[in-house]
C-alpha positions, 0 to 999 in steps of 0.5 A, a space after each residue: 599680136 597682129 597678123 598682118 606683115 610688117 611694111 620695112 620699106 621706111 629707111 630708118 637710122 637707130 643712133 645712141 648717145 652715150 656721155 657723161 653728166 653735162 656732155 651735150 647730149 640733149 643738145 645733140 639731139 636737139 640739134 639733129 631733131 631740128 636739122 631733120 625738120 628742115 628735111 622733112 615737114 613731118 618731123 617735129 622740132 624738139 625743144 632742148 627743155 623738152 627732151 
C-alpha cells in the first residue's frame, strides 16, 4: 500500500439506486451522468446502452 496520505478535499456524493426489473434506474443514471456533464467538461456523458 501507499504511504502517501489521501488528498479528501474533492467533494464527493455516494448515491445508491435500488428498484425492481424495469423501474428506471439505468435511466436515472443516464440522466444524472448527463446533467453533471453540463456542469462539468470532465464528466463523461453515459449513454443508457453503456451503463
Amino acid at each position: 500500500m501507499s504511504k502517501e496520505k489521501f488528498d479528501r478535499s474533492k467533494p464527493h456524493v455516494n448515491i445508491g439506486t435500488i428498484g425492481h426489473v424495469d423501474h428506471g434506474k439505468t435511466t436515472l443514471t443516464a440522466a444524472i451522468t448527463k446533467v453533471l456533464a453540463k456542469h462539468n467538461p470532465k464528466i463523461q456523458v453515459r449513454a443508457f446502452d453503456s451503463i
